[in-house]
Structures are given as C-alpha cells and as structure tokens.
C-alpha positions in Angstrom: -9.9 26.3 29.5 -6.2 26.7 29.3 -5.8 24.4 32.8 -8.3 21.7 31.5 -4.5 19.3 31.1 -4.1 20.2 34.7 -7.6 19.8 36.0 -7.7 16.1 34.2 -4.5 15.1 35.9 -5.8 16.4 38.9 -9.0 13.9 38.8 -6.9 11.3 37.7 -4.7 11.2 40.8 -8.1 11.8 42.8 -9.4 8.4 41.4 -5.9 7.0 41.6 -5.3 8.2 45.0 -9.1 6.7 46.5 -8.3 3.2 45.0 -5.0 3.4 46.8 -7.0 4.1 50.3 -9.5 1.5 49.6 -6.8 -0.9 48.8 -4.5 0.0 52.1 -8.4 -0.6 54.4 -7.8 -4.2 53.3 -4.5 -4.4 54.5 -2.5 -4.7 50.5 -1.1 -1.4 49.1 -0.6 -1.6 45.0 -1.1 0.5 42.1 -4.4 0.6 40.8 -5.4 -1.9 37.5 -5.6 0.2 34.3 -8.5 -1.0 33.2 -10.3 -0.8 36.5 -9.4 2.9 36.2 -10.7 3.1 32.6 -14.2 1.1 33.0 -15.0 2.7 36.8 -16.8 5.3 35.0 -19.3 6.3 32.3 -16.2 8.9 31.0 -12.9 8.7 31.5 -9.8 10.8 30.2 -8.3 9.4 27.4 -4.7 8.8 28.7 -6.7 6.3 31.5 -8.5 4.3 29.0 -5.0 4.1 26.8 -3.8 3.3 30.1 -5.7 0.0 29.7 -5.4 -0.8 26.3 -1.5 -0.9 26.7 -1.3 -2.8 29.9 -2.2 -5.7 28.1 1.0 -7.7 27.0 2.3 -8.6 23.9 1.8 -12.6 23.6 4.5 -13.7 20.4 2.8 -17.3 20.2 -0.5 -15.6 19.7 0.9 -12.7 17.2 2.7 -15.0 15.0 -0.5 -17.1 14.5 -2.6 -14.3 13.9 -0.5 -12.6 11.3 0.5 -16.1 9.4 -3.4 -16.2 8.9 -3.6 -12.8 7.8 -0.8 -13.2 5.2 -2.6 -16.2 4.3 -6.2 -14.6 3.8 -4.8 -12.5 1.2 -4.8 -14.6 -1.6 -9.1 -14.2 -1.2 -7.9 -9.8 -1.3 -9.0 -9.2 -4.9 -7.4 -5.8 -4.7 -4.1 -6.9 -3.6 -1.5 -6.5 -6.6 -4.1 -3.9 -8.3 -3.3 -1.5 -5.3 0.5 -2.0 -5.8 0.2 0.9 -8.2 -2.4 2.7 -9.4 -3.3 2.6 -13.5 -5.5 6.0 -12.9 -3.6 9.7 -11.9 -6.7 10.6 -10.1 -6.7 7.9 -7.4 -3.0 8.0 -5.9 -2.5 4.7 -4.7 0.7 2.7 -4.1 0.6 0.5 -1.7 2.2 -2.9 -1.1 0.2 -4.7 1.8 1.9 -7.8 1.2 5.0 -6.5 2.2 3.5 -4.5 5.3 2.6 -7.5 6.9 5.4 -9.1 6.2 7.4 -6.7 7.9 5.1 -7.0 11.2 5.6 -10.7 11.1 9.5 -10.0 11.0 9.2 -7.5 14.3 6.8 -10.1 15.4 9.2 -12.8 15.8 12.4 -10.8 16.3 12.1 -8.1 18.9 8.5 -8.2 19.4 5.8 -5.1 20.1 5.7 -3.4 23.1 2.2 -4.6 23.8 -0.6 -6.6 22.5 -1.9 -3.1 20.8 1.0 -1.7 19.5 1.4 -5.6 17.6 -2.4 -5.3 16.7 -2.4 -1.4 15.7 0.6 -2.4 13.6 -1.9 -5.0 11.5 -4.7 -2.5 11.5 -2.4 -0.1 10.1 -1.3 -2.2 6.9 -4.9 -3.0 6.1 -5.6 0.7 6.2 -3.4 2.2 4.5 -5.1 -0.2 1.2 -7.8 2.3 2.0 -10.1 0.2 0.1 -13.3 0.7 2.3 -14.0 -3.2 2.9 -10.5 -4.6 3.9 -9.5 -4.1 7.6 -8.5 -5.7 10.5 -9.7 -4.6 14.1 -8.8 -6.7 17.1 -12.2 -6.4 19.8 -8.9 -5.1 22.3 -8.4 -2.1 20.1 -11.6 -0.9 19.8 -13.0 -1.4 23.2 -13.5 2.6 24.1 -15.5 5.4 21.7 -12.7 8.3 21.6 -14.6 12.0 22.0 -14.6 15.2 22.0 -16.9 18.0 22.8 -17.1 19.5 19.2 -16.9 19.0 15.7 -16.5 20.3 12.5 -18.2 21.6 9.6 -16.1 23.6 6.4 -18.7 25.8 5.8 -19.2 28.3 2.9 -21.0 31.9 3.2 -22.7 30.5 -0.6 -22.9 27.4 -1.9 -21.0 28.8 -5.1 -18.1 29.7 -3.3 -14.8 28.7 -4.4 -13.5 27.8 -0.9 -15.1 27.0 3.0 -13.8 27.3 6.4 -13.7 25.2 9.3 -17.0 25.8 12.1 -16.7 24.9 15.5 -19.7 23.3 16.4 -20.7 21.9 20.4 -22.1 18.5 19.7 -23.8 17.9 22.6 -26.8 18.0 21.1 -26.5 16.2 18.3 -29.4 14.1 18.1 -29.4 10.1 18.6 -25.6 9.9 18.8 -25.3 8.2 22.2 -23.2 10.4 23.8 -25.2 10.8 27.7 -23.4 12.5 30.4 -20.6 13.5 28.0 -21.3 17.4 29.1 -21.5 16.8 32.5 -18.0 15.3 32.1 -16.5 18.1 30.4 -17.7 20.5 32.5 -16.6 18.7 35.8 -13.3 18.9 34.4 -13.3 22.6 33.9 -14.0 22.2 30.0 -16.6 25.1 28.8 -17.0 25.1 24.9 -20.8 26.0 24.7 -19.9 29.7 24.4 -17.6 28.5 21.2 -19.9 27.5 19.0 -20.4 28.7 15.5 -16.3 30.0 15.9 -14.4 29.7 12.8 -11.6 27.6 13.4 -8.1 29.0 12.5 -5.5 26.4 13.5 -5.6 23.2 15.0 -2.3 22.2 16.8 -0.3 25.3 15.4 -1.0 24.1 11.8 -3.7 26.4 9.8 -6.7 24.3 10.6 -7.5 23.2 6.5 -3.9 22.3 5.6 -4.1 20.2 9.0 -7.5 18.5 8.3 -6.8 18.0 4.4 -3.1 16.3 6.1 -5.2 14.6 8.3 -8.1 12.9 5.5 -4.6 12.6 2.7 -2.4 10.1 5.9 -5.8 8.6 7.4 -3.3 7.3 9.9 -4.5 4.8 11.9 -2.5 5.9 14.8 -3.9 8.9 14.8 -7.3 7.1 15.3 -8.5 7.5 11.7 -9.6 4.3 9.2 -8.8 5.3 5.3 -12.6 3.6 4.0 -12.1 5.6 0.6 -9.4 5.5 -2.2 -10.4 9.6 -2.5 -9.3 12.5 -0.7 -12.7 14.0 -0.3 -14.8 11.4 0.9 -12.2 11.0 3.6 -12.1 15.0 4.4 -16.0 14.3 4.9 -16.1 11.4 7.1 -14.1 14.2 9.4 -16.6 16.7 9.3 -20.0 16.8 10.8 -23.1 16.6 8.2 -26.5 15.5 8.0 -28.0 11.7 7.6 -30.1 9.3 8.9 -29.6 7.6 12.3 -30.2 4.0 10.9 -31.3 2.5 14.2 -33.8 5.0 15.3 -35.2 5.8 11.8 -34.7 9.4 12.5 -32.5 11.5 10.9 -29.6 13.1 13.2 -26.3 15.4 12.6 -23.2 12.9 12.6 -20.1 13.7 15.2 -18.1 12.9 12.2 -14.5 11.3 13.0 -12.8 14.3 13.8 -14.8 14.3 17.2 -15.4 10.8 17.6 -13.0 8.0 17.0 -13.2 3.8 17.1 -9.2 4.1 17.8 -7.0 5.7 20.1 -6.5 9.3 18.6 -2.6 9.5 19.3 -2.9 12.4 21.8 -4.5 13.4 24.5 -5.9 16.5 23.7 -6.6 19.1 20.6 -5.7 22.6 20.8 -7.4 24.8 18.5 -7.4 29.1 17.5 -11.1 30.5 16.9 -12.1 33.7 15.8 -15.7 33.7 17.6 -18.8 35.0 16.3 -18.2 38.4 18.2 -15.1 38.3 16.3 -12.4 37.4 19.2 -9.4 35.3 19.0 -9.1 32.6 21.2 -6.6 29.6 22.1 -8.5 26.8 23.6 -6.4 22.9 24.8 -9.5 20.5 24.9 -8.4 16.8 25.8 -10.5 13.5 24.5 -12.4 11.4 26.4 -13.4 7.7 26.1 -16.2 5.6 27.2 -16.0 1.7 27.3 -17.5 -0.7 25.2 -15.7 -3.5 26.1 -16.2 -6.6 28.8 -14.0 -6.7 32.0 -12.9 -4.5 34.9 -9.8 -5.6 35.4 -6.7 -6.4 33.2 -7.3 -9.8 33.1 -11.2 -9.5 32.9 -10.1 -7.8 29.8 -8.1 -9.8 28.2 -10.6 -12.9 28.5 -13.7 -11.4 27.9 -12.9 -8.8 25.4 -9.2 -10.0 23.3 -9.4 -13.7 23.6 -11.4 -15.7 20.9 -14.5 -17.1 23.2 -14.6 -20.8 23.4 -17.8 -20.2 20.7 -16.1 -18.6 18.4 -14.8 -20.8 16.3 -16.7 -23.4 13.8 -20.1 -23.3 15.6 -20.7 -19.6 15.4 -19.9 -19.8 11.8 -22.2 -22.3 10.9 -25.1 -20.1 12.7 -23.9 -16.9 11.2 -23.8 -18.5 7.9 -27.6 -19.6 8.0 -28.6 -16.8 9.8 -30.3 -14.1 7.3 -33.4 -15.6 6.3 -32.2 -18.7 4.9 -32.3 -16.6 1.8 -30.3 -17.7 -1.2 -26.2 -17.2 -1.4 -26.3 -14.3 -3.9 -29.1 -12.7 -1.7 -27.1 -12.6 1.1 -24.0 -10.9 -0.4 -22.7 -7.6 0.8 -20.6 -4.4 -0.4 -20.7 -2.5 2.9 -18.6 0.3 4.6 -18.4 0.0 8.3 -20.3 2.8 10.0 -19.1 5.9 11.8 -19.4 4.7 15.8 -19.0 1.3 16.8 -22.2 -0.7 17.0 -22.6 -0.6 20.5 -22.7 3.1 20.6 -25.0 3.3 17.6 -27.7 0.8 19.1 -27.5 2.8 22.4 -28.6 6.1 20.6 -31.0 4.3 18.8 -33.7 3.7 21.3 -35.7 6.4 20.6 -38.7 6.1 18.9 -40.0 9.6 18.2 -37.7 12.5 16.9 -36.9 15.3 19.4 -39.0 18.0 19.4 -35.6 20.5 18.6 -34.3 17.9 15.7 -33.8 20.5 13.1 -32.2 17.9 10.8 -35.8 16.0 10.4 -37.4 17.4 7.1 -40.9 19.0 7.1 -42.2 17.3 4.5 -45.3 14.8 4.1 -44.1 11.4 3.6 -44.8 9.2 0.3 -43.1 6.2 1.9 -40.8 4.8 4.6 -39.0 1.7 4.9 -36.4 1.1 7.4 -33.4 3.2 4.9 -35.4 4.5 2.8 -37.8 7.7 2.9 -39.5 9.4 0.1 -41.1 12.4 -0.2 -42.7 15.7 -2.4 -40.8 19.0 -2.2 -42.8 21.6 -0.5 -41.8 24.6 -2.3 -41.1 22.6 -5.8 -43.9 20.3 -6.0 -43.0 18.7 -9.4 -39.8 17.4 -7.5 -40.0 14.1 -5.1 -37.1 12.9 -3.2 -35.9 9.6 -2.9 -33.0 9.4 0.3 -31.4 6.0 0.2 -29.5 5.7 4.0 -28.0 2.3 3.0 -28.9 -1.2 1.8 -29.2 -3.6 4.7 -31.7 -3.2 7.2 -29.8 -1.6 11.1 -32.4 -2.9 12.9 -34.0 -6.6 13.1 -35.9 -6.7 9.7 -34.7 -10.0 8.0 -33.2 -10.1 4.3 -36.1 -10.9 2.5 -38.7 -8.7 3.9 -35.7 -6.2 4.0 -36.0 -7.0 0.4 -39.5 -7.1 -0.3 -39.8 -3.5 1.4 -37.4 -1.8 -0.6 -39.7 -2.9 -3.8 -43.0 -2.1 -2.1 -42.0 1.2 -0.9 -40.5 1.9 -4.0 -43.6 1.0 -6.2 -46.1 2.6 -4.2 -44.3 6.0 -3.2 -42.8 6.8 -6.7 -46.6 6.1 -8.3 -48.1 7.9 -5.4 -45.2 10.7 -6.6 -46.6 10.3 -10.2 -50.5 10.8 -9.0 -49.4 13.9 -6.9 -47.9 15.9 -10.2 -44.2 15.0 -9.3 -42.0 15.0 -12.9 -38.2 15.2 -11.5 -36.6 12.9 -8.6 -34.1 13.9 -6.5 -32.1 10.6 -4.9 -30.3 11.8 -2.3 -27.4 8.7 -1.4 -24.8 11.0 0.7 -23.5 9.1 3.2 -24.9 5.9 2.4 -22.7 2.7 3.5 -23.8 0.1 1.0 -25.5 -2.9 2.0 -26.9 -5.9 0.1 -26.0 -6.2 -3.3 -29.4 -7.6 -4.1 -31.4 -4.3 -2.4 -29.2 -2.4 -4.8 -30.2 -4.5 -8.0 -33.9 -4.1 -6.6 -33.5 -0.5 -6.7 -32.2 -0.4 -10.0 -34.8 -2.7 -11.3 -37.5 -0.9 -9.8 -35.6 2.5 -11.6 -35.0 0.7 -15.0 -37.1 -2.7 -15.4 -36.2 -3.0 -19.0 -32.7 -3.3 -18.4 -30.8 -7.0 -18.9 -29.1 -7.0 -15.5 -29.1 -4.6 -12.9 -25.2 -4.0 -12.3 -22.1 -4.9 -13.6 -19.8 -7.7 -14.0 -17.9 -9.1 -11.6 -14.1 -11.4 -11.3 -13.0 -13.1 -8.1 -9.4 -13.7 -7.7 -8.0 -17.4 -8.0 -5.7 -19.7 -6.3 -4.6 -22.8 -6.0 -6.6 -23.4 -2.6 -9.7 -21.5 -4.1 -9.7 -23.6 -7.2 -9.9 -26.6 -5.1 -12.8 -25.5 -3.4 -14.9 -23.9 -6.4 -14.4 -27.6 -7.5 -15.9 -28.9 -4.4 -18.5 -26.6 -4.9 -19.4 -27.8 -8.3 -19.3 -31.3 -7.3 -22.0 -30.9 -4.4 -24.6 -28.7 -5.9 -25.2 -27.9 -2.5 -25.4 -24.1 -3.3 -23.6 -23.3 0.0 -20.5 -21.4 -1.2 -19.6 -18.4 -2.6 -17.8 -21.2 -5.6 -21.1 -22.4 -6.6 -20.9 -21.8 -10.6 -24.7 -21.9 -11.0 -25.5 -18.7 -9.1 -23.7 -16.9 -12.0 -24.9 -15.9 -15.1 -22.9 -15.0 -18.4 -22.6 -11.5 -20.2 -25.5 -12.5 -22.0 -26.9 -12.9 -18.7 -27.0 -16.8 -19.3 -27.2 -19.0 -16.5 -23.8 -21.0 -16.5 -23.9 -24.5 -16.9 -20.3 -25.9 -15.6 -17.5 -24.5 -13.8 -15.1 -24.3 -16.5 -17.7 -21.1 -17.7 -16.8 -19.3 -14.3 -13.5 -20.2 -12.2 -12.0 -23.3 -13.5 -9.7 -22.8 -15.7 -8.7 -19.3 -14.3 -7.7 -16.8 -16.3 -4.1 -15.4 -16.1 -3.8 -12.1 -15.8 0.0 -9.8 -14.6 -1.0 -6.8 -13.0 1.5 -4.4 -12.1 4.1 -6.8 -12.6 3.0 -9.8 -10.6 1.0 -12.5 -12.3 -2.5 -13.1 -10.5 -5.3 -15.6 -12.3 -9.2 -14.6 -11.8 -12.4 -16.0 -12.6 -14.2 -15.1 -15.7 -16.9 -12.3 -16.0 -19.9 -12.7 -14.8 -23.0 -11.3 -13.6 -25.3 -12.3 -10.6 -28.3 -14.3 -10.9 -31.0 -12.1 -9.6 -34.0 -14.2 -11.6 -34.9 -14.0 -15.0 -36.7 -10.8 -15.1 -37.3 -7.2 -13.2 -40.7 -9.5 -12.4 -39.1 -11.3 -10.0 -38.3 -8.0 -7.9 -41.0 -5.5 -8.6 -43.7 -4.7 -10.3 -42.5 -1.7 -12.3 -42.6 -2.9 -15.8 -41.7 0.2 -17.5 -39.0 2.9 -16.0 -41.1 5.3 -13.9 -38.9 8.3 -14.8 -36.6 9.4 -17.4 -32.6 9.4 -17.0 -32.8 13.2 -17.7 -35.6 13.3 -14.4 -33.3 12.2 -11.9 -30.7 13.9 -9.8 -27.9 12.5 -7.2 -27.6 14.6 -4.1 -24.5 13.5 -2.7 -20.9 14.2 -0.6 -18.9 11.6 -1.8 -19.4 9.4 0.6 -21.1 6.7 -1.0 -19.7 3.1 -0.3 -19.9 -0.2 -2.0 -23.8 -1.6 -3.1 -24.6 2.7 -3.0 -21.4 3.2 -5.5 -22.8 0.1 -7.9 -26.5 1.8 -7.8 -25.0 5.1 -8.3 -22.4 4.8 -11.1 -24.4 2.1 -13.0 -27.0 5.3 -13.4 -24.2 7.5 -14.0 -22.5 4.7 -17.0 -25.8 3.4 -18.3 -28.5 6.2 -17.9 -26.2 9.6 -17.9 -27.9 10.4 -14.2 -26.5 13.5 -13.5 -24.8 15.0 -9.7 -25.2 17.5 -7.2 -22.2 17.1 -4.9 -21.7 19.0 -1.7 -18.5 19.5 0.6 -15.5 17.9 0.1 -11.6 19.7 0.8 -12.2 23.2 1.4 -10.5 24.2 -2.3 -12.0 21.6 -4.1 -13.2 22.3 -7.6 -14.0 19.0 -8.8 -15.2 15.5 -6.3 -16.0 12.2 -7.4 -20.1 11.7 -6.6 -19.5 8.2 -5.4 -16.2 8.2 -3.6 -14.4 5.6 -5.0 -15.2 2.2 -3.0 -16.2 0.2 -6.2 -15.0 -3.6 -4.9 -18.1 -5.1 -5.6 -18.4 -7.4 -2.6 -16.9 -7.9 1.2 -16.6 -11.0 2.8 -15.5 -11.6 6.4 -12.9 -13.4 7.6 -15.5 -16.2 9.3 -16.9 -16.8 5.7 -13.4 -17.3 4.3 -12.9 -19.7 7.2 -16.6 -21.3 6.6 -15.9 -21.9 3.1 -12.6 -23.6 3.8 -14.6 -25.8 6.7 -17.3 -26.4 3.8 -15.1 -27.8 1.1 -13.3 -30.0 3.7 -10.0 -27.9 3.6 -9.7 -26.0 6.9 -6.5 -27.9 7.9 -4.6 -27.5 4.5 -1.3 -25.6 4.3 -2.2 -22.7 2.4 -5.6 -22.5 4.6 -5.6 -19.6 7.5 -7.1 -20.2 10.9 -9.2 -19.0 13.3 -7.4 -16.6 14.8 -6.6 -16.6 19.1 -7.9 -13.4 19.8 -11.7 -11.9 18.9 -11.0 -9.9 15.8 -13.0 -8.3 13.0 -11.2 -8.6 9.8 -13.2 -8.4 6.2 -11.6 -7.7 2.8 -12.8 -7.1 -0.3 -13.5 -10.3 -2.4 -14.2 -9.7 -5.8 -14.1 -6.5 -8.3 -16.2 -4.8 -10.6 -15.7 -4.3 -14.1 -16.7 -0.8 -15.7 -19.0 -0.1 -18.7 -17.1 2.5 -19.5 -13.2 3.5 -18.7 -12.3 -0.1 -19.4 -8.5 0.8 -19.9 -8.2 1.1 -16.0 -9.8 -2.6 -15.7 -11.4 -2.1 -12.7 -14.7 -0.1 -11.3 -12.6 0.9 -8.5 -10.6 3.5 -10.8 -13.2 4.5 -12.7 -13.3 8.6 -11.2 -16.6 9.8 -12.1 -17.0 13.4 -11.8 -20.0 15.6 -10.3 -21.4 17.4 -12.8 -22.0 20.5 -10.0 -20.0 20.9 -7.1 -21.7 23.2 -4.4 -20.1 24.0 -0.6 -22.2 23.4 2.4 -23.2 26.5 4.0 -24.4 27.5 7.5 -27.8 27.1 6.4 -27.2 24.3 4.9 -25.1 22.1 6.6 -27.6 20.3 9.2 -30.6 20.5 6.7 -31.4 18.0 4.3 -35.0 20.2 3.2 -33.2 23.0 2.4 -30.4 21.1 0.3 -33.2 19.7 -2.1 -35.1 22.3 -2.5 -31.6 24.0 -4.0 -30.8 21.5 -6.0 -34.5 21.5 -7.4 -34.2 24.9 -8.3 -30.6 24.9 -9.4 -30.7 21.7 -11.6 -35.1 21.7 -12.5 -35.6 25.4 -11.9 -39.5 26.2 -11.1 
C-alpha cells in the first residue's frame, strides 16, 4: 500500500512509453497529448487527468471578456454588499467578491495565469468563497473529470447522545447507484487494497488529527482543494464531506452518498491522501492512497478539448436561450422559478448511476416499510414498530428525471393528499418529514407542500426583494410596458403583503428603494410575495391542515438548500415545527436544521442574458455577454425576508437552532428506518 505512488508512476510511464512506440511505427517521435493520456481510459491517475486540464493555454482576449461579464453580472447578486460583513455572530462571513474579481481581472491583464484553469479556478474561487449555495462559476474545462477515491467517511458516534464522533473509514465500492464501474478493478491493478480497511477509525489524515483536518477542511472549503462552499454554516459543509444516507434522484432508489471527501467535481490539489487507522482488530496502520479521475468531458486530444468541451458551441448563444427559456412546460414565470443547490456528482455521473430500475438486492439503505405514496422525490410511508408515526422524506423539489413542471407539480399535491389521508385511515397521529439532504428545487413545489401542510394559511412563504440598478430598472420598465409576462420584471406576477395582486410597477421595482448596507448604498425592490393563485384551492385539495404543528417532526443534517430551507423554516417561524438533527462537526453541540442557504431564488447566467435580449438591451454598456468559453455560472437573485429575527434583515441570517442534536452512529449512519423509528420514540415515545 505504501508503493501505490510508485506503482502509479510506474503505469503511467507504461502508457506513456506505448504511445511513444506507436508514435515512432509511423515514423514521428513526440510526447504524448495530455488529454489523450487522460481520456484513453475508463480511470486514470489523477496527476494524468490534471495533466490535461493544464495543458490548455491561458487565452488573455478570452479571460478579460469573460471576467468583465462577470463583474458586470453582479449588479443581478442580491447578496453582494450583504456578504461584505456579516450582521449575525453565528454566520461568519466577510467577504468582498467585488474586489476578488477585480483582482483576477488585474492579474488577467498584467502578467496573466499560467493556464486557462488556473485563470478559470481563480473565478471559481471568488464565487466560492461567497459560500452562498446558488452563486458560482464553473467553466465545462474545469469540471471535465469526477475526482475519486476508494473510501469515504462517516464521524460516527458509539450513541446517538454522545457528546463527540470519530471519523470511519468506509470502502465505497459498493455504494449503491453512484456510478462508479470499474473503479476497484483500477485500484487494485495499481496495487491499492483498502477492502480489508473498512470500518477503521481514522486517526489522521495527512499528519494532521483527522477531525481538526476535516473541520479545517469544511471551515476553508477551498476550491483548490476541490471543494465548493454551498453553505454559509460550518456543519452543513462538514456533512457534504462525509458519507450518509439519501435518495438517488435518478433511479428513485435510495443509495449511500460518496460525499465530497471521496468524490470531487474539481481537481483535489494533490495527488493522493495518506491517512492513520486504528482497524477493527485494533492495529495501527499508515496507508498513501492516490485519487483517480474519470472523464466526462468531449475530446481526445488537446485541441479536441478545447473545442468541444471549453469553447462556447456555435449554439450556445441567443438560440439555446430562447429554447431553454420555454422549455419547462410552458408553465407560468413564477412556476418555473428555482432555489436549488447543485448536487453532489456532476450530472453526467449521476444519470449514469441512475439506470437502474429495481434496487439491489444488498441495498441496506432502502427502508422496509410499505409505501403510502411515491412521486419521483417524494416517498411516504407508516413506521413499522411505531405505527401512529408516518414519514414524509422530501429528496428535493424539481423532478431528476424527465417529468415536466406541471405534472411534477400536480404530483407533489396528489401524492400528498392521498398518502397523508391514507396515513390518517391507517391510525397514524405524528409525521415525521425527513428533508436531510434535500437540494431545493421549485419554489412553487415548496409552496404546494406547504399548502397541502397548512391550507388556511394567506401565502405559503415569505417575502421576497430583488436588488435594483440602473440597467434592471430599465428593463422591469420594459417589462411593464409589454404585459408580455416573459420576464422575471413583470410587476403582475407579484402580490403585496396583504397578498394583493399589484397593479403598477411603481408597487414593486420602480421607484427602488434605497437601502446602505454595510456601508455601501444598494436600492431593492419592494416586498413582495409570489402569486401562487388566490387560494390553497388552486394547488390541493386539503382544505383544512391534516396535522397539527405539535404532530410534525424534521429529521434532518443540515443540509437543506434553498426551496427545502423556505419549506422548512417557514414551519419552523410560523407553526413552531420542531427538529431532530443528526451529524454535523464531530464536537458540535448545537447545528442549524436548515443550513443556512436562505436566498430565495437562483437564476442562471443564460436568464440574466435572456432577460437583457428580451427587453432589447443586450448590447448596452452596463450589459454582460455571452461569455467565449462553455460555462455554468448562477447567482442568487433575490432574498428572503424573515418573520422573525427581522434585525438581521435577511432570511439568510436568520440561524434557527435544532431543538435535538443526536450523532450518527454505526447503526445508524446508512439507515434511514432505523433513524425514524428513533426519532419516533425519542420525540412521540410509544
């Protein structure tokens, strides 16, 4: 295990070495493409695939233009001058993007990057630091391999009331549906044996003891060392590290996640991990394990590369926009919105692990348990050994498969209705609504849910601001002067705090209102709420709430993003819901039940550009453009404004405590069943 360094090296300069031979039998002798290395096989070692991503060159004329749009896009970040400095103790955050960027445009057009990914990494890197959970950049170059290793980790507790949990070693080979075929047979061609490791407790990681290095690790989220922030919180971060139960959203099955300490969208910043366990038989062993990388890019050479995979295609400009825009349904604008966190694995490693259409027969992680409903992200079910308990286990709020909006929509209500009166007939009292790890989704499957929970409620969420410019005040009066309901601008999706509809756009954007926050004077739309219809009737037929505030339960571990953190804390501010959270830093006492990614909405950077197009002012100024090179870059677009905490002004400080904080177990960990039917007993007894 100690050699595995050498025994990589040694199959690289096999590979490199047979591609030199082939190359001399045609008569010309060079050094083999980096990125015919990397893609030539299913896995490759990480420093090959790196290899590739660096071999691409820095282009200055392309940087600049990309980061003068970026700059640009800001004045749509609704977070910017909040996340200068923090108003709340409890969410640390002091961070100047503005100025970030500014600085890469400098370097930009002084002395330049080193290569097209240390200039992209760099932009990537001042989004995440925000740490915001909708605002980042990714350019398609950057995240063109899955980063692996053989094995996560778990901080697992002996009891759930324990005060403090240790890191587990666990081999996730056979995780199920997480896409990762012919990753063993890798590791062990390379010498790399870590089957015999698992269930080790894991002392240090890189010489450092192994929770001070993975609480380091969640506190920097450094994007060079392969990690995206996604939550203003400590321990929803620490979390996205470990490995835990949830729902494989493709498939429909459940499945363990890798978590990000074994699986990565970026290049890790090393090229191995070495790690001290004490093993079950209660040895000590020093184990160097390096990452691996599978491509998910277009291209086998350099070249191939750089024009299928980092260039902007010659349809991806206005065109695609216009489709993408009219794409979901042709469903209403306000439908359509989303407050999503980008999931663990890139998509194209997610579809492929989805295929599957029954579970395994060794998934441990499915639940026993006779169904009351399922709906794409959403299951519901009776306890077995607390029968007066049902379960409701929200996996997000959009639909991972090819369901369209509104029978996305019309599902959630259905399955909702039917299952919790089906829960009702069957002698169920208490619900337990399990949201950990849920990603967000559509704002308007949120408000359904909430409706369906609470039907006598005025609105189903809370009020919203979106930030104001010059250039945005110019189009939210081009939206009010076509009536064409097309653009985010449009005053009459928007109702008042009365919940009336507004009439004029001088009730929502124009005139703005001023506003200095930390320092810097910023202008934002009035409050005001969504237009979801004029009654819960519109959305489901609940007319009275099904259960009682006092009935429900969350089961969560923090991680619960956007559209789940509106459902979850409007429960928590309005109805008193109460929390079971789980995990978290290994000393944690105390964890916020929703992780703290409260922005209210995410828009992409093709909407912003769409909008612009829209209202006629793509080539102003003050407009950004399209950028050269095939990027994903979203930021968060408006924010949330609390019921309660007011003083903070924003939903997005708002820390809302668990009420009980329990530590996963070994039992526990990889078993959704078994965490219900504790937190049934623990918070409804028998």
């Amino acid at each position: 295990m100690q050699n595995t360094d050498n025994a990589a090296r040694a199959f690289l300069t096999m590979v490199s070495l047979l591609l030199l031979v082939l190359s001399a039998a045609s008569g010309i002798v060079h050094a083999a493409d980096p990125c015919s290395l990397a893609s030539a096989s299913t896995w490759v070692s990480s420093k090959v695939a790196h290899a590739c991503e660096v071999n691409v060159p820095f282009n200055k004329t392309r940087s600049l233009s990309v980061v003068d749009s970026t700059i640009k896009a800001l004045q749509y970040y609704s977070l910017e001058t909040w996340f200068i400095h923090s108003p709340n103790p409890l969410i640390p955050h002091d961070v100047n993007v503005r100025a970030l960027l500014e600085n890469v445009n400098r370097t930009t057009a002084t002395t330049g990057y080193k290569s097209d990914w240390d200039f992209n990494i760099a932009i990537t890197d001042a989004f995440n630091k925000e740490a915001d959970g909708h605002t980042l950049y990714a350019a398609a170059c950057t995240e063109s391999f899955s980063w692996n290793i053989p094995f996560s980790i778990a901080t697992l507790a002996d009891s759930p009331f324990d005060k403090t949990a240790f890191p587990t070693f666990l081999v996730n080979y056979d995780f199920p549906n997480q896409g990762r075929a012919g990753l063993e047979d890798y590791f062990e061609s390379i010498g790399v044996h870590v089957r015999p490791l698992d269930g080790s407790r894991v002392l240090t990681i890189d010489g450092v003891d192994a929770s001070t290095y993975l609480v380091n690790l969640a506190t920097e989220s450094s994007i060079f060392k392969g990690l995206v922030g996604a939550y203003e919180t400590v321990n929803p971060r620490y979390m996205r590290l470990m490995s835990r139960y949830s729902a494989d959203t493709v498939a429909g099955l459940y499945t363990q996640e890798v978590g990000r300490f074994g699986q990565r969208a970026f290049y890790p910043g090393a090229d191995s991990v070495t790690v001290t366990l004490q093993t079950p038989q209660g040895a000590k062993k020093t184990v160097t394990i390096p990452w691996a990388a599978t491509f998910l890019g277009n291209g086998n050479t350099t070249a191939s590369f750089i024009s299928e995979t980092c260039l902007a295609g010659v349809d991806s400009v206005a065109r695609k926009r216009k489709l993408t825009r009219r794409s979901i349904d042709a469903s209403p604008i306000n439908q359509r919105r989303k407050a999503v966190v980008a999931p663990e694995a890139q998509d194209p490693v997610r579809h492929a692990a989805g295929g599957a259409q029954v579970a395994p027969a060794a998934n441990i992680v499915q639940p026993n348990l006779t169904s009351f409903g399922h709906f794409v992200t959403l299951d519901i079910y009776q306890l077995a050994d607390h029968p007066k308990v049902g379960v409701v286990y929200f996996q997000q709020f959009e639909p991972s498969d090819d369901t369209g909006a509104n029978a996305y929509f019309d599902g959630i209500s259905d399955t909702l209705f039917s299952g919790l009166n089906a829960l009702k007939a069957a002698g169920v009292e208490k619900i337990i609504v399990d949201n950990s790890g849920n990603r967000g989704g559509f704002i308007f499957a949120g408000a359904i849910a909430l409706w369906s929970l609470w039907p006598q409620d005025l609105y189903p969420g809370f009020p919203a601001v979106y930030r104001d410019s010059d250039l945005i005040r110019r189009e939210s009066d081009v939206a009010a002067a076509s009536g064409l309901g097309e653009s985010e601008y449009s005053y009459f999706f928007y109702r008042d705090l009365n919940y009336k509809l507004f009439q004029n756009n001088s009730q929502f954007l124009d005139p703005p209102v001023p506003q200095v926050i930390n320092g810097v004077q910023d202008a934002y739309s009035k409050q005001f709420l969504d237009d979801f219809g004029d009654s819960s009737a519109d959305v489901t037929n609940f007319t009275t709430p099904p259960f009682a505030g006092e009935d429900y339960v969350f089961v969560a571990n923090s991680i619960c993003a956007s559209t789940c953190s509106v459902f979850s804390s409007y429960l928590f501010q309005k109805h008193g819901v109460r929390s079971a959270v789980f995990g978290g830093t290994p000393s944690a006492t105390v964890s916020q039940f929703d992780g703290g990614v409260k922005g209210s909405e995410i828009t992409s950077y093709d909407e912003i550009l769409f909008e612009l197009e829209l209202a006629g002012l793509d080539t102003d100024p003050a407009a950004p453009q399209p950028f050269p090179v095939s990027a994903a870059f979203t930021v968060n677009f408006r924010n949330a404004i609390p019921y309660i905490d007011q003083k903070d002004g924003i939903l997005e400080y708002v820390f809302e405590a668990d009420t009980k904080k329990y530590q996963f177990t070994h039992d526990q960990f990889n078993k959704p069943q078994k965490i219900w039917e504790f937190v049934a007993e623990e918070f409804f007894g028998h």
